[in-house]
PDB file of N, CA, C and O in Angstrom:
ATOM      1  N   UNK A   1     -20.279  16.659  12.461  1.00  0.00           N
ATOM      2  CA  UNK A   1     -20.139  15.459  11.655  1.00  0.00           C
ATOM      3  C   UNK A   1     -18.956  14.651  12.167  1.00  0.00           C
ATOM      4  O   UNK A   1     -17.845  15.090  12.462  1.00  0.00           O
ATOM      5  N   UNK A   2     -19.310  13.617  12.211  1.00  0.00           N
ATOM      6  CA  UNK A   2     -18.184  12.129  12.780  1.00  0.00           C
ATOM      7  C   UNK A   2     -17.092  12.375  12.025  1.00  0.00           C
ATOM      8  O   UNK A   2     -17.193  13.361  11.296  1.00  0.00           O
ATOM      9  N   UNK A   3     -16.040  11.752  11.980  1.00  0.00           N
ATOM     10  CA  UNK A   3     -14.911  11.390  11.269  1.00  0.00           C
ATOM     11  C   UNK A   3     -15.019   9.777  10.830  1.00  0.00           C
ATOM     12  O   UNK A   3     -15.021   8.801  11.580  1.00  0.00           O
ATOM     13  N   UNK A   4     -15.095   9.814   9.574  1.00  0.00           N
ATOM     14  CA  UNK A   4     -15.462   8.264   9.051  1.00  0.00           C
ATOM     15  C   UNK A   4     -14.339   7.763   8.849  1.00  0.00           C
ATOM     16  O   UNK A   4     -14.296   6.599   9.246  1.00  0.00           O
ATOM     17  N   UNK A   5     -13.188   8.212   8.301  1.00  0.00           N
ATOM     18  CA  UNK A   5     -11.977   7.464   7.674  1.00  0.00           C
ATOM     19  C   UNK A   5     -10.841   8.195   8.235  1.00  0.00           C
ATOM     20  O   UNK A   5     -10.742   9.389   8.518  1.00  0.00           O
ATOM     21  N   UNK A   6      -9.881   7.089   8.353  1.00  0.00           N
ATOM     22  CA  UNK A   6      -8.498   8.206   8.143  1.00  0.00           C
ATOM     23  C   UNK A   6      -7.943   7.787   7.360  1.00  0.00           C
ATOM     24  O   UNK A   6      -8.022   6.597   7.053  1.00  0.00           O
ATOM     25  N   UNK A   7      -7.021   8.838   6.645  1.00  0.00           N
ATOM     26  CA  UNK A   7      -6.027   8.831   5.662  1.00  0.00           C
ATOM     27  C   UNK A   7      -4.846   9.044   5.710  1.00  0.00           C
ATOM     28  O   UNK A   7      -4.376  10.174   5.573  1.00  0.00           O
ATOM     29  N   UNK A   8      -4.019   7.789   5.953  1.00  0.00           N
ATOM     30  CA  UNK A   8      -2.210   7.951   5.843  1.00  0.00           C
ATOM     31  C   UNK A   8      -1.694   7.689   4.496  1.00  0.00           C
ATOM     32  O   UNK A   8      -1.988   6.927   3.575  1.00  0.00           O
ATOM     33  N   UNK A   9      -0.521   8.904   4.792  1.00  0.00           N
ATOM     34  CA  UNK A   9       0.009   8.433   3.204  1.00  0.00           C
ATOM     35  C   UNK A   9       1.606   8.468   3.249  1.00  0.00           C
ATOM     36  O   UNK A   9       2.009   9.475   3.831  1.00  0.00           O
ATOM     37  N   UNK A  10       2.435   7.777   2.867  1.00  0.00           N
ATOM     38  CA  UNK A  10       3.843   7.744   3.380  1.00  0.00           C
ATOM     39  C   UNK A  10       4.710   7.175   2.291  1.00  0.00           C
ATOM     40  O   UNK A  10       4.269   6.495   1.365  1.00  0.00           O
ATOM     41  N   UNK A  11       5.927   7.487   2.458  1.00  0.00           N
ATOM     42  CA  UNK A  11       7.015   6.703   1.791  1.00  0.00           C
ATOM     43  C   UNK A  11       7.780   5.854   2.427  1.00  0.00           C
ATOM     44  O   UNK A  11       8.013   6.225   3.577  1.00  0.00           O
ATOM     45  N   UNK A  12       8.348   4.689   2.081  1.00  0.00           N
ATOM     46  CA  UNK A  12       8.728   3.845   2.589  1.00  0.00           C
ATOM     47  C   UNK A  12       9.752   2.834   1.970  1.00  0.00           C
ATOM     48  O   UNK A  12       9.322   2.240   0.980  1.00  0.00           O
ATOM     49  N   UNK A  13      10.686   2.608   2.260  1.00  0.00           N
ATOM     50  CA  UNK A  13      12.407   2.053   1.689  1.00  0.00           C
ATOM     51  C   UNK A  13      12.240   0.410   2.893  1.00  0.00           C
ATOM     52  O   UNK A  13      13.193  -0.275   3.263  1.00  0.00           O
ATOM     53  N   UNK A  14      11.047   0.223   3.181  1.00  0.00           N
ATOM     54  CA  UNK A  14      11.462  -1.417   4.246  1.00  0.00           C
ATOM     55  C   UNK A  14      10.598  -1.641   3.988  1.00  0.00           C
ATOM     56  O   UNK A  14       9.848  -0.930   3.318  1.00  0.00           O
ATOM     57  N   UNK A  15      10.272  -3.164   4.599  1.00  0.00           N
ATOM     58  CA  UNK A  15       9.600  -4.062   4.823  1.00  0.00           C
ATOM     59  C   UNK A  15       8.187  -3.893   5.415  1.00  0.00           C
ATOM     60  O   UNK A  15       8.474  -3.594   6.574  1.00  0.00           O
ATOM     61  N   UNK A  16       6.862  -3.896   5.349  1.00  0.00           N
ATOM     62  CA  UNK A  16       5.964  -3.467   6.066  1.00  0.00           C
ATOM     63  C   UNK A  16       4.808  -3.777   5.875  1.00  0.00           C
ATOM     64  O   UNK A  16       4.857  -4.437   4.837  1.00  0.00           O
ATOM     65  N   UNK A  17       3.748  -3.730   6.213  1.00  0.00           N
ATOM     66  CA  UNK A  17       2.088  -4.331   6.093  1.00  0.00           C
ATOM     67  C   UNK A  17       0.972  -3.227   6.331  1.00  0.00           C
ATOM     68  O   UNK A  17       0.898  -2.352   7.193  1.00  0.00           O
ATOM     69  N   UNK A  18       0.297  -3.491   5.490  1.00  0.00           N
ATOM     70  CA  UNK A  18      -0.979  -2.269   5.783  1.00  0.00           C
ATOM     71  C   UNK A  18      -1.748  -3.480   6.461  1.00  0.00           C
ATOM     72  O   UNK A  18      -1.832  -4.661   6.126  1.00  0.00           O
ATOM     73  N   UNK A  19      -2.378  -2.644   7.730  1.00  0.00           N
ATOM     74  CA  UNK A  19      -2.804  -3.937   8.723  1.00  0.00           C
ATOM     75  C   UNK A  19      -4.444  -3.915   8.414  1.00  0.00           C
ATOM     76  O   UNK A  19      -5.266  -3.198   7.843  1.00  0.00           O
ATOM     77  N   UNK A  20      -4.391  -5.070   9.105  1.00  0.00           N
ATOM     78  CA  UNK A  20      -5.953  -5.610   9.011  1.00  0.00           C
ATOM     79  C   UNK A  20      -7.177  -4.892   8.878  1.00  0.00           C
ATOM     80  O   UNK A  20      -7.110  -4.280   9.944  1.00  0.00           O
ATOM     81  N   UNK A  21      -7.990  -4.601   8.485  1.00  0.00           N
ATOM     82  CA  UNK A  21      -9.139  -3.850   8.297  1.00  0.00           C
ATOM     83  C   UNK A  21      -9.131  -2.258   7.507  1.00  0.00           C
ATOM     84  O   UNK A  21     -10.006  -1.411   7.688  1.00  0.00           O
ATOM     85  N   UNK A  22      -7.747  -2.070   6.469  1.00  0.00           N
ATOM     86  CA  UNK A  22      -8.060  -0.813   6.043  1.00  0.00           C
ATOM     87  C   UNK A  22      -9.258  -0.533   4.924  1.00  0.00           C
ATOM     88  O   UNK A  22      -9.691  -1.645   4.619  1.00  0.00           O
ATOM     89  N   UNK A  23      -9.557  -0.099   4.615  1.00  0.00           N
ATOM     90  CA  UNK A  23     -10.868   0.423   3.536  1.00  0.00           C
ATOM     91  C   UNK A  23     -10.623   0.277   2.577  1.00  0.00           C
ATOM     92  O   UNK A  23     -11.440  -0.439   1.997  1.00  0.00           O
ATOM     93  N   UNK A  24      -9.287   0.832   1.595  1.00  0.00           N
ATOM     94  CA  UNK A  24      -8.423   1.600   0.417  1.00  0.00           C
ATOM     95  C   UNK A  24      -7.426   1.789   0.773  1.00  0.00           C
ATOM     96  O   UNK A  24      -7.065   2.240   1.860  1.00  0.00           O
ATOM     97  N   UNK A  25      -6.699   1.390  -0.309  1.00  0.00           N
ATOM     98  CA  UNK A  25      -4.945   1.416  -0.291  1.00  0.00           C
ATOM     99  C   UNK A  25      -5.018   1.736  -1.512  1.00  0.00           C
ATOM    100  O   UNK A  25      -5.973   1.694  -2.289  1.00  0.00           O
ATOM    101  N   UNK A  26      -3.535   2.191  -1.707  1.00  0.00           N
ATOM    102  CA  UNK A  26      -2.821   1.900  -3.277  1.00  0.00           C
ATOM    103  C   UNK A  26      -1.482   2.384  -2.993  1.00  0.00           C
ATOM    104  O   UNK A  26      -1.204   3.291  -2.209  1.00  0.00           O
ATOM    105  N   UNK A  27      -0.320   1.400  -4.009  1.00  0.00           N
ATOM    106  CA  UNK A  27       1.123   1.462  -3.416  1.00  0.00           C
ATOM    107  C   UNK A  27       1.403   1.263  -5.188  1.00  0.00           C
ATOM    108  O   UNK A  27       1.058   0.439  -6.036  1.00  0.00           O
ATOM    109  N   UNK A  28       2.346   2.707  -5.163  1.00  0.00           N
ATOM    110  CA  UNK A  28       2.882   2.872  -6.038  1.00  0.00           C
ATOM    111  C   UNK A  28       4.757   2.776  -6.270  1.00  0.00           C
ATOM    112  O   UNK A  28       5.394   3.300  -5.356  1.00  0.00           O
ATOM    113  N   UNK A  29       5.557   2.164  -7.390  1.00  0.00           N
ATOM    114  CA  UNK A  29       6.364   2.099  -6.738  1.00  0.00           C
ATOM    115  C   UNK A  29       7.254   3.421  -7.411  1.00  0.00           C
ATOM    116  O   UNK A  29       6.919   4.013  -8.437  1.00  0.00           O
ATOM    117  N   UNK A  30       7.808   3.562  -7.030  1.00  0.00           N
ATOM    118  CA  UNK A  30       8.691   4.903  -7.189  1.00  0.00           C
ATOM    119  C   UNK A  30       9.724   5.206  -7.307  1.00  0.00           C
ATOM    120  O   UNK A  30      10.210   6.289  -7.634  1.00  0.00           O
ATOM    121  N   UNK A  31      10.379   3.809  -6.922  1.00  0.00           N
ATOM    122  CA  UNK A  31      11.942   3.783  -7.198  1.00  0.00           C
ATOM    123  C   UNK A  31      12.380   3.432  -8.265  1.00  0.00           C
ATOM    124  O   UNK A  31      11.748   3.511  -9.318  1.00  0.00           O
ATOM    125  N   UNK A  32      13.605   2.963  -8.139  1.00  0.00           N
ATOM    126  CA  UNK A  32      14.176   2.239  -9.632  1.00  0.00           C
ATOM    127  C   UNK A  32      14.704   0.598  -9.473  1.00  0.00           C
ATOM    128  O   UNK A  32      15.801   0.320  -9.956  1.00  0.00           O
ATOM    129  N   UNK A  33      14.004  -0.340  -8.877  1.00  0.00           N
ATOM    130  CA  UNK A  33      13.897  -1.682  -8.856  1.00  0.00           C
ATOM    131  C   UNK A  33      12.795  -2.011  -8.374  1.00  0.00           C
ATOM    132  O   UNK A  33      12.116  -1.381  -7.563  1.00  0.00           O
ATOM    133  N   UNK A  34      12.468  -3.559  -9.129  1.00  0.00           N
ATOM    134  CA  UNK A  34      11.424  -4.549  -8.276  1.00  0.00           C
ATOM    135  C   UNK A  34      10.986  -4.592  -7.236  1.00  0.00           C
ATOM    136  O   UNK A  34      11.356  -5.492  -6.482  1.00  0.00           O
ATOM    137  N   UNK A  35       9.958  -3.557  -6.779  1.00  0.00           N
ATOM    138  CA  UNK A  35       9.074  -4.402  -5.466  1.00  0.00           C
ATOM    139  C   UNK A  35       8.452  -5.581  -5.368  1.00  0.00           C
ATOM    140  O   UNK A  35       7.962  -6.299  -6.240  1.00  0.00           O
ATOM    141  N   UNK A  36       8.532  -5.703  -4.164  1.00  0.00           N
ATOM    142  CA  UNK A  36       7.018  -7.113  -3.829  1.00  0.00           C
ATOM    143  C   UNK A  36       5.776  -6.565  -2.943  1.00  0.00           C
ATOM    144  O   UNK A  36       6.023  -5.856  -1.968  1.00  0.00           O
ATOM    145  N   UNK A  37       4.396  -6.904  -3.293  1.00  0.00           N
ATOM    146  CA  UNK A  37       3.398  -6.526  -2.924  1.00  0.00           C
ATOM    147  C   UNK A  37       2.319  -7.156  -3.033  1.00  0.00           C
ATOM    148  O   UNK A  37       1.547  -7.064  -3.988  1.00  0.00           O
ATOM    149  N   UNK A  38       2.121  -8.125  -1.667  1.00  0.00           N
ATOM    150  CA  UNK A  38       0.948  -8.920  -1.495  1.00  0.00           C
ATOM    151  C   UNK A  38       1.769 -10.434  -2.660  1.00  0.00           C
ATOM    152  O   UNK A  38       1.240 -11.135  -3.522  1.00  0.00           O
ATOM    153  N   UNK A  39       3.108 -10.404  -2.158  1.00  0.00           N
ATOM    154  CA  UNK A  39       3.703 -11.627  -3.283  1.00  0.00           C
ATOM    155  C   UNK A  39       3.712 -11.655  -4.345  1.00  0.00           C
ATOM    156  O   UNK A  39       3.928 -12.720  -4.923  1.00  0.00           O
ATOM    157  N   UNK A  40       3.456 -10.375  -5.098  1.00  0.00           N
ATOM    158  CA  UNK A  40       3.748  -9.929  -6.285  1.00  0.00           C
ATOM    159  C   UNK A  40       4.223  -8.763  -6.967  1.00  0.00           C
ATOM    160  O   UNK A  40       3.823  -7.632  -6.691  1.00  0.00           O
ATOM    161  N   UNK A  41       5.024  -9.007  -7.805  1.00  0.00           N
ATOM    162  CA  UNK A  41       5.845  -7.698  -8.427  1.00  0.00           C
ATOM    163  C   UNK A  41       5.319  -6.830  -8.699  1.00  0.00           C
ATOM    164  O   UNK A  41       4.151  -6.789  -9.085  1.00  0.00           O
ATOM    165  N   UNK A  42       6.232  -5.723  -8.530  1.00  0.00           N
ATOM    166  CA  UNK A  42       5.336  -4.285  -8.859  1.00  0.00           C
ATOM    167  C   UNK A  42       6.485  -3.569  -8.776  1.00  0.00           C
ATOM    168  O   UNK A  42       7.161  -3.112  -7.855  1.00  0.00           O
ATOM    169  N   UNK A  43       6.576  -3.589 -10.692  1.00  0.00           N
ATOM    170  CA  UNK A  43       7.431  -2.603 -11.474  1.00  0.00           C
ATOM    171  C   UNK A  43       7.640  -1.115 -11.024  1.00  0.00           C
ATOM    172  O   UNK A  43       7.075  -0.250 -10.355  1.00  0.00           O
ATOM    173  N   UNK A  44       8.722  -1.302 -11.738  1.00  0.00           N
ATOM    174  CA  UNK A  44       9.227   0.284 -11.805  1.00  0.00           C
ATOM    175  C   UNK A  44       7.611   1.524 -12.063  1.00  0.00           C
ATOM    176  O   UNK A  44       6.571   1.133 -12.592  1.00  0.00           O
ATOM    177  N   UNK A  45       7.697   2.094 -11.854  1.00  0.00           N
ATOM    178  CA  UNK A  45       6.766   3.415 -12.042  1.00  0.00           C
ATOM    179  C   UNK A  45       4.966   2.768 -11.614  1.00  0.00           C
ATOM    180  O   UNK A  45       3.982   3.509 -11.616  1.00  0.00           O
ATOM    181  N   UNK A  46       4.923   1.165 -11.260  1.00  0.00           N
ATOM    182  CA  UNK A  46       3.673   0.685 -11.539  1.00  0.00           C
ATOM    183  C   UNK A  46       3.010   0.750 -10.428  1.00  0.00           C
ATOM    184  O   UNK A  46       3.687   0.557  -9.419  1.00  0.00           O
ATOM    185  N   UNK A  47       1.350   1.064 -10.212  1.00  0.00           N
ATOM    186  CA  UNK A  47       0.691   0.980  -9.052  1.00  0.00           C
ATOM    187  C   UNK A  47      -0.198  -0.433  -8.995  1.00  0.00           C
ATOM    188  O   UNK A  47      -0.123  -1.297  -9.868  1.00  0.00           O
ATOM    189  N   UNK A  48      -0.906  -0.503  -8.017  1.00  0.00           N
ATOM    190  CA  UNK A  48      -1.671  -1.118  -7.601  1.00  0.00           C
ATOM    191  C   UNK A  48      -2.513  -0.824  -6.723  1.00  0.00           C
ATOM    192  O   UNK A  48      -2.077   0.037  -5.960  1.00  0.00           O
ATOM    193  N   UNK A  49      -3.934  -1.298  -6.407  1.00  0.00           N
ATOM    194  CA  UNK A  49      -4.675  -0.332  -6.167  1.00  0.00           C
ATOM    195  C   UNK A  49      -5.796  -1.369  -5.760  1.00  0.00           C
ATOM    196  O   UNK A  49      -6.397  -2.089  -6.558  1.00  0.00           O
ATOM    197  N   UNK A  50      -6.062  -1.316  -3.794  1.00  0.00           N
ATOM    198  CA  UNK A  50      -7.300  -1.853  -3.284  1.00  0.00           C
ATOM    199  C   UNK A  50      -8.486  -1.203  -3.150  1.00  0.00           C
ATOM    200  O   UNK A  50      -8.852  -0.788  -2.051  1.00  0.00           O
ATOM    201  N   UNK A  51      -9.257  -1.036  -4.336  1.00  0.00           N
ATOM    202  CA  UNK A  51     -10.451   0.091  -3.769  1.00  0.00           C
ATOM    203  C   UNK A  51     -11.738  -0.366  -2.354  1.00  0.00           C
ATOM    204  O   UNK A  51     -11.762  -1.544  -1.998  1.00  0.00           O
ATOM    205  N   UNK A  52     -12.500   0.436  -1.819  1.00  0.00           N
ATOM    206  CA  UNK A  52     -13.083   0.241  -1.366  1.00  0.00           C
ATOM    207  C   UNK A  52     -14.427  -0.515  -1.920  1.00  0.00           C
ATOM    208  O   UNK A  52     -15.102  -0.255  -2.915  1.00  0.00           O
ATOM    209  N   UNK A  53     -14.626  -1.832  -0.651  1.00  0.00           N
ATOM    210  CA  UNK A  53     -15.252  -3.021  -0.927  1.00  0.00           C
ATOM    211  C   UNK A  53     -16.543  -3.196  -0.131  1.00  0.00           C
ATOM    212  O   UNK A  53     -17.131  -4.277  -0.120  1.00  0.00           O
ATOM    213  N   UNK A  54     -16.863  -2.408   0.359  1.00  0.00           N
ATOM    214  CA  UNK A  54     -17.435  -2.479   1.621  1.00  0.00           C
ATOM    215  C   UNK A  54     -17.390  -3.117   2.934  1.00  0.00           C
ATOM    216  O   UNK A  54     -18.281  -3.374   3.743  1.00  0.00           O
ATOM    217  N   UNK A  55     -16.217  -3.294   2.940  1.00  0.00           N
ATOM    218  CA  UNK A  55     -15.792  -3.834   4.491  1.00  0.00           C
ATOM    219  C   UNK A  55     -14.430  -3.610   4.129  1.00  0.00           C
ATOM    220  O   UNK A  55     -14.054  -3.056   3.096  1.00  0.00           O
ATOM    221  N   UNK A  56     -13.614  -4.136   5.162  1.00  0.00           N
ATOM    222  CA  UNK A  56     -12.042  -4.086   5.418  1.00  0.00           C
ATOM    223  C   UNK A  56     -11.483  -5.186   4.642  1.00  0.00           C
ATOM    224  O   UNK A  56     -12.323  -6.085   4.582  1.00  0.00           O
ATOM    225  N   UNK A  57     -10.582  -5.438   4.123  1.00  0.00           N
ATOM    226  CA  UNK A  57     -10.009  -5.838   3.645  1.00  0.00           C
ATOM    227  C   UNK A  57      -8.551  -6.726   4.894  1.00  0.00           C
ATOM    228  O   UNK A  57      -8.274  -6.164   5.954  1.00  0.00           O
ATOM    229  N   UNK A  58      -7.866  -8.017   4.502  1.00  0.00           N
ATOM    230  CA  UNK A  58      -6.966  -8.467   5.558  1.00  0.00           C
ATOM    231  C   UNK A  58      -5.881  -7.690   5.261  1.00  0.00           C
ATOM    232  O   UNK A  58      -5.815  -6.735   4.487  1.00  0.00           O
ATOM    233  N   UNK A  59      -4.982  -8.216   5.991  1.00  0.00           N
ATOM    234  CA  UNK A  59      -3.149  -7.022   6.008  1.00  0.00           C
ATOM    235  C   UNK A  59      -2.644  -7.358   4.571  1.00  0.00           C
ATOM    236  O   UNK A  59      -3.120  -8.234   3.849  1.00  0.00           O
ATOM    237  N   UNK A  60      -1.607  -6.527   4.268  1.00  0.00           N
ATOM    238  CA  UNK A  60      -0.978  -6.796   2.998  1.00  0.00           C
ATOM    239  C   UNK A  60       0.166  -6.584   2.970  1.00  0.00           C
ATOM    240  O   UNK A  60       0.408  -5.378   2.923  1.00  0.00           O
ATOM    241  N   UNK A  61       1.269  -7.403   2.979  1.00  0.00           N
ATOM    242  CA  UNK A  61       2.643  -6.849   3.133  1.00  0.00           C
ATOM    243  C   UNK A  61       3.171  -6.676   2.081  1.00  0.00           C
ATOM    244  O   UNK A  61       2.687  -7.304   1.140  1.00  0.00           O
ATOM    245  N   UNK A  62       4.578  -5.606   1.756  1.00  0.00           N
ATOM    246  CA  UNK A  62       4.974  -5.129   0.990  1.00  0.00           C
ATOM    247  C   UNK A  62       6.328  -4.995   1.578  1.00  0.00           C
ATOM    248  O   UNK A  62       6.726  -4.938   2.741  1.00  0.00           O
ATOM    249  N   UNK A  63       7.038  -4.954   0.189  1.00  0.00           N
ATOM    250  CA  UNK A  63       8.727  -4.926   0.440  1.00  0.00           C
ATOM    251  C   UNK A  63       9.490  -4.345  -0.886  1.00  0.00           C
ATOM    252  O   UNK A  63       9.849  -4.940  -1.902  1.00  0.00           O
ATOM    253  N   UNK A  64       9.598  -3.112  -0.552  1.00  0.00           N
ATOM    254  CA  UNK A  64      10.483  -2.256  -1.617  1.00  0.00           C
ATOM    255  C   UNK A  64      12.040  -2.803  -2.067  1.00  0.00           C
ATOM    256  O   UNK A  64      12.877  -2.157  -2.697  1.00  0.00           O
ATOM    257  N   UNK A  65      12.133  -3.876  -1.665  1.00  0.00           N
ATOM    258  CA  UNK A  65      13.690  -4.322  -1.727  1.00  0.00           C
ATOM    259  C   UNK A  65      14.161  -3.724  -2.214  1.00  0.00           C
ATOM    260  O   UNK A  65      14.233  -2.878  -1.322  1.00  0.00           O
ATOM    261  N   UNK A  66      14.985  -3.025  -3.503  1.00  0.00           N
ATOM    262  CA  UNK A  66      16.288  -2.078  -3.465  1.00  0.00           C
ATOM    263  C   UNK A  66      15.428  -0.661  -3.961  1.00  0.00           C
ATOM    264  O   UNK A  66      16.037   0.185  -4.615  1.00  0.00           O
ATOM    265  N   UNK A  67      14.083  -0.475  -3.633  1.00  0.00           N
ATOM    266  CA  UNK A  67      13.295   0.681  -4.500  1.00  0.00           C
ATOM    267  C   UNK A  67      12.669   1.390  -2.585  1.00  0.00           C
ATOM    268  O   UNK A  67      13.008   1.296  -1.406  1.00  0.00           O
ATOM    269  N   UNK A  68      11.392   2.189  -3.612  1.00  0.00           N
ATOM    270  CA  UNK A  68      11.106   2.827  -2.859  1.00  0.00           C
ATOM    271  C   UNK A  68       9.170   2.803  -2.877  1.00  0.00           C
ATOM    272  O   UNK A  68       8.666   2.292  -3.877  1.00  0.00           O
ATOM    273  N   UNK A  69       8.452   3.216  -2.054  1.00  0.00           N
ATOM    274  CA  UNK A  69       7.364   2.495  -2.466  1.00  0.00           C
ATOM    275  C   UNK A  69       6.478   3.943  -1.852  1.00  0.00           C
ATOM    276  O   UNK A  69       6.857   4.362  -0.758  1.00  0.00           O
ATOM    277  N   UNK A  70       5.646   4.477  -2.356  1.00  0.00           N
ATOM    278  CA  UNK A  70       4.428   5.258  -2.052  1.00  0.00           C
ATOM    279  C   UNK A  70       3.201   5.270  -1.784  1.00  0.00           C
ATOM    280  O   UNK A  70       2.559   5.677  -2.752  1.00  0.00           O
ATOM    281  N   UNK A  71       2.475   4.968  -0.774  1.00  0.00           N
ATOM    282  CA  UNK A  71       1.534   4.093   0.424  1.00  0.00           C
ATOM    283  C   UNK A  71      -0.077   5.176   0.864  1.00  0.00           C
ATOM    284  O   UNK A  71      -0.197   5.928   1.832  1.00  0.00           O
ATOM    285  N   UNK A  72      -1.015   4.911  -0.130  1.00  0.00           N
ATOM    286  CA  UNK A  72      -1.934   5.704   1.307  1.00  0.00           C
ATOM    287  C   UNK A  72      -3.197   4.655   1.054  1.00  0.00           C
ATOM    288  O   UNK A  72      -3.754   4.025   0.155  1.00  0.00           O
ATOM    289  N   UNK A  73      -3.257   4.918   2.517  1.00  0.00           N
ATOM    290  CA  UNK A  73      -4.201   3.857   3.380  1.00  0.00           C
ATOM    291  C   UNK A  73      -5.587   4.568   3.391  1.00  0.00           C
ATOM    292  O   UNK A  73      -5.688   5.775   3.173  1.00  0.00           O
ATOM    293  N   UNK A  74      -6.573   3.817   3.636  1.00  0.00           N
ATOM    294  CA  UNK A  74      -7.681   4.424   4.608  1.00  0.00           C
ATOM    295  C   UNK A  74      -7.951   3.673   5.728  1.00  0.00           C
ATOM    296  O   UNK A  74      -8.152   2.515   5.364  1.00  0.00           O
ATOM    297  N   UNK A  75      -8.009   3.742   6.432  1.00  0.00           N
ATOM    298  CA  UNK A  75      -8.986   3.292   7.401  1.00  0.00           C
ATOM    299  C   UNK A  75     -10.215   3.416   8.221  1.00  0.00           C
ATOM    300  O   UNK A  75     -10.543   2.508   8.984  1.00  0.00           O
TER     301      UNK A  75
END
């Protein structure tokens, strides 16, 4: 059997983009201040969540500014 997807999952304290064509995301934040994600806030303890659409989805940048942010992709 093929390998259909991959799955990264990471933590992350910078600036960064889930790039062009992933499947499913969701970025939770984890620290203790205001993220930004896709140009919008994302509270203390709060997720957000790209499910799968049937195609890829474009990049999405994200910026934990004084927090911390919890990331898994598919692709």
């Amino acid at each position: 059997m093929n390998i259909l997807a991959s799955i990264q999952e990471k933590e992350v304290a910078i600036k960064g983009t889930i790039a062009d064509g992933f499947l499913a995301a969701s970025i939770k934040n984890i620290g203790n201040d205001i993220a930004m994600v896709n140009g919008v806030s994302l509270a203390v303890g709060e997720a957000k969540s790209y499910p799968f659409v049937g195609k890829g989805y474009e990049s999405i940048d994200y910026d934990p500014q004084n927090s911390r942010l919890r990331i898994l992709e598919i692709f």
